[in-house]
Backbone bond lengths (Angstrom), bond angles and torsions (degrees), N, CA, C in turn:
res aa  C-N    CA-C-N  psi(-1)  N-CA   C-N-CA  omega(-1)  CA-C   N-CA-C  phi
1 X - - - 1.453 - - 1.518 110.51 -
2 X 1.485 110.37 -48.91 1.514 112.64 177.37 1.676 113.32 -60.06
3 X 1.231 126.34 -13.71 1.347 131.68 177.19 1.468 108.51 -90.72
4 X 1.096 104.18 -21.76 1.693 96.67 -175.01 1.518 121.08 -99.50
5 X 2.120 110.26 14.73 0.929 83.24 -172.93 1.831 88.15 -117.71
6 X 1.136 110.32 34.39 1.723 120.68 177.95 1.914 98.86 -102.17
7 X 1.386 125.88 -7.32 1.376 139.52 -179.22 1.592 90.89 -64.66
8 X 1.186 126.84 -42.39 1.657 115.45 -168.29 1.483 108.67 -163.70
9 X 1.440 123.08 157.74 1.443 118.68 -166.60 1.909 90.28 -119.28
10 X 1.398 85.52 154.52 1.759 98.97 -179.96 1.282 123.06 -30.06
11 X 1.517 99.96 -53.39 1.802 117.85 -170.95 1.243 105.25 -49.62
12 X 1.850 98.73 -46.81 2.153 108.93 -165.46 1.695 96.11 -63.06
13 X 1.091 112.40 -55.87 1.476 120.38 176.17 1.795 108.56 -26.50
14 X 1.298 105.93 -79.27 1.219 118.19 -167.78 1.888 115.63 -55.35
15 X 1.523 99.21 -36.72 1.806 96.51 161.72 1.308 124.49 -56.30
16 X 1.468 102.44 -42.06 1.955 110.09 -173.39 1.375 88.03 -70.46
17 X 1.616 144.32 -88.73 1.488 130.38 -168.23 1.304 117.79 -27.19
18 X 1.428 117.58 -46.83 1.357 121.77 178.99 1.952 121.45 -62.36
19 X 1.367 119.23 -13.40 1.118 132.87 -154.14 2.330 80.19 -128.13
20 X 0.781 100.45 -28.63 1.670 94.54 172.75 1.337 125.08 -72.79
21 X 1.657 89.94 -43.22 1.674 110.44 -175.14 1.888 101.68 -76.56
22 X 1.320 105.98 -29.82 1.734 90.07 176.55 1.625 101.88 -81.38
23 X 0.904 121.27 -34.79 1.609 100.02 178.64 1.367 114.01 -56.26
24 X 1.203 119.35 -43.30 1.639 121.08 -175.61 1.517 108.70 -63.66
25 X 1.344 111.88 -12.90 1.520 92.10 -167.32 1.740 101.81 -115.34
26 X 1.486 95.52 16.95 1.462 98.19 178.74 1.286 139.59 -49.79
27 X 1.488 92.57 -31.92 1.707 109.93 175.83 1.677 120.82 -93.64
28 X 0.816 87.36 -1.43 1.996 91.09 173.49 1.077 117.54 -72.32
29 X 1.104 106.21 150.97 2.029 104.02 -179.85 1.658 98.05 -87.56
30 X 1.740 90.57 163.20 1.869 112.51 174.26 1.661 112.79 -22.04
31 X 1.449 101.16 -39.64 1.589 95.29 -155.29 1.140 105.39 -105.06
32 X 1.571 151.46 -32.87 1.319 130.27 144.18 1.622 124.29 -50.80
33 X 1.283 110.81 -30.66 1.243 101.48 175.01 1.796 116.55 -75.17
34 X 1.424 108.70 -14.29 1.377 92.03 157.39 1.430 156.46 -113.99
35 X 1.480 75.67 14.10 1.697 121.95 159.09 1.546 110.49 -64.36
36 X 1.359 108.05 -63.61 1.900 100.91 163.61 1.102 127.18 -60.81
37 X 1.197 124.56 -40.71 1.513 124.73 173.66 1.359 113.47 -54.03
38 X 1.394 123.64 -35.35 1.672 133.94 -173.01 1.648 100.45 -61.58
39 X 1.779 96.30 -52.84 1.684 103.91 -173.65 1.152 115.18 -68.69
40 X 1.600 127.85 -22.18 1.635 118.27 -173.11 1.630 85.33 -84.07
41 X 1.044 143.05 -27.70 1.838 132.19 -162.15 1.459 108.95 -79.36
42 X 1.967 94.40 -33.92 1.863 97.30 158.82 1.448 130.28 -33.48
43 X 1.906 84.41 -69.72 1.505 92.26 -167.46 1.229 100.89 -90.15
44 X 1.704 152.99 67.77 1.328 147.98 -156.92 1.798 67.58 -149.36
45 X 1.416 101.91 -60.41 1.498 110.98 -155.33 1.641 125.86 -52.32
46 X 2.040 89.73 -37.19 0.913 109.37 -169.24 1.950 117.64 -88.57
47 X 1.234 93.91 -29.54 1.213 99.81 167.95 2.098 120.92 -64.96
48 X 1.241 99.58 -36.12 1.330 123.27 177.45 1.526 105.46 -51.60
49 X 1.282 106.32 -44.72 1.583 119.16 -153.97 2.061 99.15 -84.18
50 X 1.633 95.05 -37.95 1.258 97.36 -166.37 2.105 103.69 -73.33
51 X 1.373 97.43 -16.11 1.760 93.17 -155.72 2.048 91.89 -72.96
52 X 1.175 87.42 -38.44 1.891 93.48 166.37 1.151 123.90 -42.12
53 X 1.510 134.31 -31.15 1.207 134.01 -147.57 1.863 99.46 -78.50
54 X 1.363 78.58 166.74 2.070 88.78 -169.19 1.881 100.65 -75.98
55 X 1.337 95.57 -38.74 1.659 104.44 -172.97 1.824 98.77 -89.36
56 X 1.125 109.08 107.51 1.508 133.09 -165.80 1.456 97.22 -77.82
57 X 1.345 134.84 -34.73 1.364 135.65 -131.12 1.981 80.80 -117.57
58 X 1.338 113.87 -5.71 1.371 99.48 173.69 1.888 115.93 -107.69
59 X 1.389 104.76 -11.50 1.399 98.24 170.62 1.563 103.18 -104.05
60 X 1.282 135.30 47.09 1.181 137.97 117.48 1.778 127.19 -19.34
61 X 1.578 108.36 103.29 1.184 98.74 -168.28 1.794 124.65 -82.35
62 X 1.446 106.88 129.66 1.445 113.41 -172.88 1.860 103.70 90.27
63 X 1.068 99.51 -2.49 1.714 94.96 178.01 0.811 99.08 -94.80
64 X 1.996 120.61 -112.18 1.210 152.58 164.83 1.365 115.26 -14.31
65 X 1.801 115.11 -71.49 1.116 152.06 -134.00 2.014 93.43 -86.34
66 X 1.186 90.35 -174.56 1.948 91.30 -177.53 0.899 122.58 110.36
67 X 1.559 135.15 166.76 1.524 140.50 163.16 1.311 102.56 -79.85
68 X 1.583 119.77 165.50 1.419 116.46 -177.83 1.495 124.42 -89.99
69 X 1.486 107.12 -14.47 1.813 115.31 141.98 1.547 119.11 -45.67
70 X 1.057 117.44 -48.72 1.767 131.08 172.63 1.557 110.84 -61.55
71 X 1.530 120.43 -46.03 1.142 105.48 -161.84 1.898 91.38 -100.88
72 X 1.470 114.39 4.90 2.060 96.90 174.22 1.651 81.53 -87.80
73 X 0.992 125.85 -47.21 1.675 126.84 -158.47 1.690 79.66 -40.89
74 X 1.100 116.84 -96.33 2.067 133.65 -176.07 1.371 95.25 -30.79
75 X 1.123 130.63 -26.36 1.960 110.86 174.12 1.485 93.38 85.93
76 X 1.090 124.41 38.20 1.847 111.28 173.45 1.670 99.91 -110.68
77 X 1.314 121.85 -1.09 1.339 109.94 152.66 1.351 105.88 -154.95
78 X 1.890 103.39 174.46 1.371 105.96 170.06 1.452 136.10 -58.13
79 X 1.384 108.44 -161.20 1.328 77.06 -175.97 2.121 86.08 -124.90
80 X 1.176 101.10 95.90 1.571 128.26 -156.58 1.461 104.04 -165.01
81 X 1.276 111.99 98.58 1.564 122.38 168.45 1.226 131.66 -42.42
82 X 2.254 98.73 -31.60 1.535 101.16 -177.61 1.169 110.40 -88.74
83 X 1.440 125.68 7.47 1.281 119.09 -179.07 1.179 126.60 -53.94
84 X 1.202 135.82 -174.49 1.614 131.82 167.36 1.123 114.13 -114.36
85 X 1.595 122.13 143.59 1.292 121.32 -170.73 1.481 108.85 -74.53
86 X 1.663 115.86 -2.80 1.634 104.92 -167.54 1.193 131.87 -54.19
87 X 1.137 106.79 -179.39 2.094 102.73 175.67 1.601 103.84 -56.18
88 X 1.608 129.02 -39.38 1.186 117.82 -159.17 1.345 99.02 -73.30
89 X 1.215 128.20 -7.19 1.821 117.67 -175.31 1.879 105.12 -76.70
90 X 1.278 89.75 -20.95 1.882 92.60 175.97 1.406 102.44 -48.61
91 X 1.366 103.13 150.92 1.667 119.14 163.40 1.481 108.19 -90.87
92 X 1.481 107.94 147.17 1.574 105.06 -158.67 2.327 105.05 -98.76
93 X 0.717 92.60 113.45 1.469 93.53 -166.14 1.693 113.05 -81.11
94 X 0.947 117.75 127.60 1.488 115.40 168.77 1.689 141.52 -89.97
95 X 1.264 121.99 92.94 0.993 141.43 -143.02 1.740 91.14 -100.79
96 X 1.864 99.95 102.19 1.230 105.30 -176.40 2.028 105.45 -128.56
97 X 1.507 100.71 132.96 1.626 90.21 -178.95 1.625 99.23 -99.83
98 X 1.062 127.33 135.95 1.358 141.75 172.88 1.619 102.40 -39.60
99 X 1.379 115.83 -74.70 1.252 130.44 -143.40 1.662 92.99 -71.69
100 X 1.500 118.14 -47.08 1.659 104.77 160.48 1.765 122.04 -35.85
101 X 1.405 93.30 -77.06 1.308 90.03 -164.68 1.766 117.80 -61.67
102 X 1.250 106.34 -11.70 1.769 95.83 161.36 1.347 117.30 -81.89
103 X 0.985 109.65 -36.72 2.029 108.20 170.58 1.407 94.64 -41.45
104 X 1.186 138.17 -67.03 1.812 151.86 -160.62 1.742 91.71 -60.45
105 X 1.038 101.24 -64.52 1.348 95.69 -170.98 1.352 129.01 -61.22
106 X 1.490 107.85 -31.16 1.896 108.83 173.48 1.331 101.32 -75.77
107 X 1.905 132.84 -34.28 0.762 110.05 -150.57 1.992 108.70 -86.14
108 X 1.061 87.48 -2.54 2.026 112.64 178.29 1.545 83.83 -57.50
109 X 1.596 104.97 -87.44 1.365 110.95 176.54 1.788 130.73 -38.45
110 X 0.807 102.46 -3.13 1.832 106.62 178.27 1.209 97.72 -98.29
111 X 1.544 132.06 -35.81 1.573 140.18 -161.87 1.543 80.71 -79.15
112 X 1.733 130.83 -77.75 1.665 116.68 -147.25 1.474 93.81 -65.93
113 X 1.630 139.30 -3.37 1.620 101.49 178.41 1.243 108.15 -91.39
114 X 1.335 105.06 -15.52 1.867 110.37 169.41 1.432 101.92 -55.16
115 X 1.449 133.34 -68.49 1.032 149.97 -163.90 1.610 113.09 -56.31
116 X 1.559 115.03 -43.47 1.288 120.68 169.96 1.706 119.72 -67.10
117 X 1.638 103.87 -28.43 1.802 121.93 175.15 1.707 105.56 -60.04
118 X 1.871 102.05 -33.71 1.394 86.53 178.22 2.397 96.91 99.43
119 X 1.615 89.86 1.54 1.398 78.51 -174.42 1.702 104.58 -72.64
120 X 1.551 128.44 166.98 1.485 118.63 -155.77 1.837 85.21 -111.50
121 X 1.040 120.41 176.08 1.796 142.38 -147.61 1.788 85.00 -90.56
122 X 0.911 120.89 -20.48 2.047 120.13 -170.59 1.744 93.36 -102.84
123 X 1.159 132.46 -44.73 1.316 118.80 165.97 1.575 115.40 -69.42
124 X 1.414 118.37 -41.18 1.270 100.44 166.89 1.390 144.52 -63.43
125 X 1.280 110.44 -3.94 1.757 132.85 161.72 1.657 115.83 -78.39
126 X 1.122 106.37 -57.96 1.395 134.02 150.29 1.406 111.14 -13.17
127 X 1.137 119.29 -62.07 1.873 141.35 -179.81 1.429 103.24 -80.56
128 X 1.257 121.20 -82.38 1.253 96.62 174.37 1.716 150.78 -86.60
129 X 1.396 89.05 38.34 1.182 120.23 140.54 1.560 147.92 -73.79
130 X 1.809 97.10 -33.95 1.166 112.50 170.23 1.481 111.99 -97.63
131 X 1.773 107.21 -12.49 1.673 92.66 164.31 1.397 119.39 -87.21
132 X 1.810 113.88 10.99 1.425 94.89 -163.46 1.460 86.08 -106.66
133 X 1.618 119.40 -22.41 1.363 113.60 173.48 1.608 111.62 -53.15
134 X 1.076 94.74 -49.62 1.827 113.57 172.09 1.640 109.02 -21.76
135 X 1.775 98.47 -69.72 1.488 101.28 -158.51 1.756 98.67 -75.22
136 X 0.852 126.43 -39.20 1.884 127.81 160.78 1.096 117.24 -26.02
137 X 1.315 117.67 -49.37 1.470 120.26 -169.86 1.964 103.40 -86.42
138 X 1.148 109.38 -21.20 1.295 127.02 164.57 1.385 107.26 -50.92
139 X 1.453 112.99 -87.35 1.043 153.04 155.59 1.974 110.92 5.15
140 X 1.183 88.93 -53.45 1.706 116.62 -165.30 1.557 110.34 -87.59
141 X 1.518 108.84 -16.67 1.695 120.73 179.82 1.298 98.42 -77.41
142 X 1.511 108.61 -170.34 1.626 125.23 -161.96 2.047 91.23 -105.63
143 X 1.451 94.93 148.08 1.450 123.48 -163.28 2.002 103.65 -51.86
144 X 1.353 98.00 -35.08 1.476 84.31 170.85 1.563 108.93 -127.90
145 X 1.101 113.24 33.27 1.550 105.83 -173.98 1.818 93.78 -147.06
146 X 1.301 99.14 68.29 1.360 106.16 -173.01 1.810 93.74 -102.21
147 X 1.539 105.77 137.38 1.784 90.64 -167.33 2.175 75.43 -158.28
148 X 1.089 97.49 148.82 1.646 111.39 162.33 1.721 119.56 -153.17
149 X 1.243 117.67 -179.40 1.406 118.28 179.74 1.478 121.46 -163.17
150 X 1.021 118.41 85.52 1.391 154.78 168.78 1.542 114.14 -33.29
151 X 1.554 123.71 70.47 1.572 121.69 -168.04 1.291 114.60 -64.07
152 X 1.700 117.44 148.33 1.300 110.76 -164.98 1.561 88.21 -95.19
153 X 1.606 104.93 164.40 1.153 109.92 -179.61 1.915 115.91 -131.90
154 X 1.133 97.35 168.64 1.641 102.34 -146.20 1.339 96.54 -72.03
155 X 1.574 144.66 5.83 1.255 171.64 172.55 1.768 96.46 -64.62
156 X 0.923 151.88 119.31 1.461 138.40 159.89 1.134 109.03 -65.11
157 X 1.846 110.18 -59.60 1.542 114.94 -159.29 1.897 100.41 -61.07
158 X 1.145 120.62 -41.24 1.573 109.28 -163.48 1.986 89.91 -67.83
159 X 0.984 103.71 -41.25 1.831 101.37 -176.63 1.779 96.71 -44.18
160 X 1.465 118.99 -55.47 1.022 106.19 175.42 1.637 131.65 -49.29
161 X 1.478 102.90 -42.47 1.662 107.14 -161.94 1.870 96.79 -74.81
162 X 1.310 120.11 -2.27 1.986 112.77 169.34 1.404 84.57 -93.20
163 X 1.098 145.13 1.09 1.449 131.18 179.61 1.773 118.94 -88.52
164 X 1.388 98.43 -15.10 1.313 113.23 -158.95 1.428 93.72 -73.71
165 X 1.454 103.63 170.38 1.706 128.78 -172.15 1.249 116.20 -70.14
166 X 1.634 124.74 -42.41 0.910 152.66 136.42 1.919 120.39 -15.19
167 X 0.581 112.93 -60.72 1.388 126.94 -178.28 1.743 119.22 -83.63
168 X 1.378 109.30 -35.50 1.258 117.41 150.71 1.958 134.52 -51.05
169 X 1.664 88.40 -48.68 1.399 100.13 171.31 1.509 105.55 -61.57
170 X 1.237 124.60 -43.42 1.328 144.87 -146.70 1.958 100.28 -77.80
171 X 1.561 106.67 -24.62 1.199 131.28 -178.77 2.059 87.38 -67.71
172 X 1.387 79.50 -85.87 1.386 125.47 170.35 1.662 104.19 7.27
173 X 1.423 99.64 -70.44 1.238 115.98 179.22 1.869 129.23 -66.10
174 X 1.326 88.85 -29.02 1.195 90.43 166.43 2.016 129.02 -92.56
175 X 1.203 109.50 31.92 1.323 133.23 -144.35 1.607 115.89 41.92
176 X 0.710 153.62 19.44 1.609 160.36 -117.16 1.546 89.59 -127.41
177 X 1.075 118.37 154.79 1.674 133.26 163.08 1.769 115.99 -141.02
178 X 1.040 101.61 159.58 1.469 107.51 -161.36 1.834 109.55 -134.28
179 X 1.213 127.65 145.51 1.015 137.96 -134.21 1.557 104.57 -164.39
180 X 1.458 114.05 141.55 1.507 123.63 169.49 1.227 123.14 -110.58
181 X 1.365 146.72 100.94 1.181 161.32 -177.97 1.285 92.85 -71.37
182 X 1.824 107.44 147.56 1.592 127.79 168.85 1.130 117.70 -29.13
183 X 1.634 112.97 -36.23 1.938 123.46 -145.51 1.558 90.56 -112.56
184 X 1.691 108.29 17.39 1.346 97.49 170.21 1.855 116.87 68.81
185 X 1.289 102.89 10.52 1.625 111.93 169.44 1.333 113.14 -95.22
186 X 1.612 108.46 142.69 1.633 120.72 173.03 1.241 111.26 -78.19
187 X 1.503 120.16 105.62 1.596 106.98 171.58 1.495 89.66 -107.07
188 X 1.725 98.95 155.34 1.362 118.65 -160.35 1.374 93.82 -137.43
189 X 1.469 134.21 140.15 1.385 154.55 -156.84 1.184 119.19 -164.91
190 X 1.035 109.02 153.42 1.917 117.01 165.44 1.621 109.94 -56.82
191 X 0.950 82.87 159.59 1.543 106.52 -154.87 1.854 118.06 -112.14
192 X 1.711 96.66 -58.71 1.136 111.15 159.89 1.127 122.85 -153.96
193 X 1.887 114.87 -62.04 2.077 108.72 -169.78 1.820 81.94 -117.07
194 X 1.462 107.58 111.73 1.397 127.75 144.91 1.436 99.06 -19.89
195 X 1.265 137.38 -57.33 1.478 142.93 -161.31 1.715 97.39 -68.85
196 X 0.491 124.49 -45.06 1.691 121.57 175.99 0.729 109.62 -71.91
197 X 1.844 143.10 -36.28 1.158 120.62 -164.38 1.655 103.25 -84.83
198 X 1.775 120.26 -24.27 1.245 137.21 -176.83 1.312 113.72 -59.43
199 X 1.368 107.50 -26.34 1.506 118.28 163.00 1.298 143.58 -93.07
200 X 1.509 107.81 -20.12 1.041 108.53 160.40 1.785 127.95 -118.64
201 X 1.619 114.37 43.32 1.362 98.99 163.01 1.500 92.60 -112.43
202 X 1.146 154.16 50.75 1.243 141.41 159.66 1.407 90.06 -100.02
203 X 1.103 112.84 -44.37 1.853 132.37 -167.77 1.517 100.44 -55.75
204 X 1.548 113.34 -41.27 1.304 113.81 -176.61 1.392 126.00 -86.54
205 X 1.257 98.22 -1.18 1.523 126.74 -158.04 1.909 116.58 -93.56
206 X 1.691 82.45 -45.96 1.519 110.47 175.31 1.630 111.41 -69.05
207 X 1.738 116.65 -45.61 1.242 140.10 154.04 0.778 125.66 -20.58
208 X 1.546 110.63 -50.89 1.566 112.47 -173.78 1.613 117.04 -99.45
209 X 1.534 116.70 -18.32 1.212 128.96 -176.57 1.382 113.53 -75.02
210 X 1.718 110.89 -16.27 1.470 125.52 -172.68 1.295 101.16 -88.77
211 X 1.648 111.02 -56.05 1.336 128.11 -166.73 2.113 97.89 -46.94
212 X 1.328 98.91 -65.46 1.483 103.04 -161.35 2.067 105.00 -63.84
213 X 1.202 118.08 -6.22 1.459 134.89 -173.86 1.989 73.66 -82.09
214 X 1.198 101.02 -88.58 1.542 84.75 -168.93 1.524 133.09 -50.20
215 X 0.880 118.05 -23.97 1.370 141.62 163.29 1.683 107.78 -30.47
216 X 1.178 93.02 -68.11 2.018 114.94 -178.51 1.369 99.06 -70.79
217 X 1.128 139.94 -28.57 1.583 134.87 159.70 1.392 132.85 -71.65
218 X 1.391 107.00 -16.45 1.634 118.65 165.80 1.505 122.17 -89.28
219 X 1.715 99.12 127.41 1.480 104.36 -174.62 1.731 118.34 -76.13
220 X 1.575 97.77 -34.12 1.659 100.09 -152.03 1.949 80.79 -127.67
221 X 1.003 124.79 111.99 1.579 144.70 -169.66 1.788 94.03 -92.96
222 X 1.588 102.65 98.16 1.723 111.35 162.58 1.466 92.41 -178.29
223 X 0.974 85.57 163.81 1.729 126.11 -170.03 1.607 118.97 -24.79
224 X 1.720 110.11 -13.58 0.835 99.89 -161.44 1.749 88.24 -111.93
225 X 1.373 119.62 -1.95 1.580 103.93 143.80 1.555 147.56 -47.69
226 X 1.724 93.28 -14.21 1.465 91.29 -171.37 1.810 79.89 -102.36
227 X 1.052 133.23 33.49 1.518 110.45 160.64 1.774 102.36 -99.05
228 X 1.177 120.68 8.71 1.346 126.60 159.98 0.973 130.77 -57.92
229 X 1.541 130.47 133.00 1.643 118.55 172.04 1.824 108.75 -59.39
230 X 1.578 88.19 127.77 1.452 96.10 -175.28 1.448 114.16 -73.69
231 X 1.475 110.76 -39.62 1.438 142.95 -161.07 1.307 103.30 -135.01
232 X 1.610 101.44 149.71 1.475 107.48 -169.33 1.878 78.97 -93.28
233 X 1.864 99.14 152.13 1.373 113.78 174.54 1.369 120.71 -74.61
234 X 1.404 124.63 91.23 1.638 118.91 160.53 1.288 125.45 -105.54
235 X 1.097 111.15 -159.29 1.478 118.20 178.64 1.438 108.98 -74.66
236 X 1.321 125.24 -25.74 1.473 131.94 -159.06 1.606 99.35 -106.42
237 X 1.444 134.75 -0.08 1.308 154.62 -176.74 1.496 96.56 -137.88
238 X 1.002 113.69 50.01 1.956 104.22 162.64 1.279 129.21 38.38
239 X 1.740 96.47 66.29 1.765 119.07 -177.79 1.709 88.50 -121.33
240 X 1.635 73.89 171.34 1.677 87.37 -174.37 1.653 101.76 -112.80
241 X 1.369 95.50 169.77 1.195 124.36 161.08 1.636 153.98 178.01
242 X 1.358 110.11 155.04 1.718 99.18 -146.52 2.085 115.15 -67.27
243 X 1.457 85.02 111.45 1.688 104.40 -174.12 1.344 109.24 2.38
244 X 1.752 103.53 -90.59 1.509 122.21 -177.13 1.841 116.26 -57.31
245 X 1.034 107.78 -41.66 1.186 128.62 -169.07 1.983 116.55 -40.68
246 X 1.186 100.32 -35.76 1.612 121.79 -164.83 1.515 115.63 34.36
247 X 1.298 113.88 61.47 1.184 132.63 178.85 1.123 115.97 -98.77
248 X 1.224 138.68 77.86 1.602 131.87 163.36 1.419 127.71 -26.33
249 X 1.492 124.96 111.53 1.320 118.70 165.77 1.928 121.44 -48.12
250 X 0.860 99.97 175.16 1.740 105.56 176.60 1.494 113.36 -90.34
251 X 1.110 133.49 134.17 1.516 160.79 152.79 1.499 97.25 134.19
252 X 1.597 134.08 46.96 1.117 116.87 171.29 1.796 94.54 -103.94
């Protein structure tokens, strides 16, 4: 990219468009053609006027910056003349990734069936501990030959709680599939696009490192722990932020 932009300088640029745009408009009659000419001297003027301004971050081009036909068309303001062109007139957009917020969400749901099983706050660390060792060792295999195996243990009820619905989805989501071996072991595998799963065990990873952080901070283990922020709010966990503006929320 940095090489391609020594191929031609602005000015050369702006003659060739300028020498394109009169051919195209060759065939128009007097009076549309001086209808465009009026509008390019507009926005020549207006653009000119805006690159001056003291607040830099508002003649941003195609953001901030524009006529106010341009910016109702883009939805960056009402449709109220006295409005203000500031950042706060932006509409606030919500920038949500699927595959995050279902990791959060099954893994909510994996905590109340623990919680409904009656499993106690030291086994539930315990577990996902061994799923986070789990996804590591995942994690640490080759890009399409991601494979693990989950030993059963002489425990019934925990044999049960990798059995749960919960934990499947939780597979599920990460393209992953799951499987019962003779010896009564969970082997766990790809599922379908390597690319999904590459993306989402960091996601699951971060999840769980948060989850068990709060975990060790809770005294009295019920239901009303999971009304806790599970995940800190970003952009990549379904935060907002202002449209035009290109302002990144915080935890990126």
């Amino acid at each position: 990219v940095l090489s391609r932009r020594h191929i031609t300088s602005e000015a050369n640029a702006t003659i060739v468009l300028s020498r394109l745009t009169k051919e195209c408009r060759r065939g128009l009659n007097p009076i549309a053609l001086a209808a465009l000419e009026e509008r390019d001297r507009k926005e020549a003027k207006e653009l000119s006027r805006e690159i001056h301004l003291q607040d830099e971050s508002v003649s941003l081009p195609q953001r901030r910056s524009g006529a106010k036909e341009w910016r109702l068309a883009r939805s960056e303001v009402e449709l109220n003349y006295d409005t203000s062109l500031g950042c706060t007139s932006c509409p606030i957009r919500n920038c949500v990734d699927d595959h995050v917020s279902r990791i959060y969400n099954i893994l909510c749901s994996l905590l109340t069936e623990w919680i409904d099983a009656g499993i106690s706050k030291a086994e539930t660390v315990d577990y996902l501990y061994t799923l986070k060792d789990l996804m590591l060792n995942l994690k640490s295999m080759s890009f399409r030959s991601r494979s693990a195996m989950l030993k059963s243990s002489s425990n019934g009820s925990e044999n049960q709680l990798w059995a749960m619905a919960s934990i499947k989805d939780l597979f599920s989501s990460l393209s992953l599939k799951t499987g019962l071996e003779l010896d009564n072991k969970l082997h766990i595998s790809l599922n379908d696009d390597p690319v999904r799963t590459a993306l989402t065990l960091p996601v699951i990873l971060d999840a769980l490192d948060e989850m068990i952080q709060n975990l060790h901070g809770v005294v009295v283990f019920s239901k009303g722990f999971l009304h806790l922020p599970l995940a800190k709010h970003s952009r990549i966990s379904s935060g907002s932020v202002i449209a035009s503006g290109e302002e990144l929320p915080s935890g990126i």
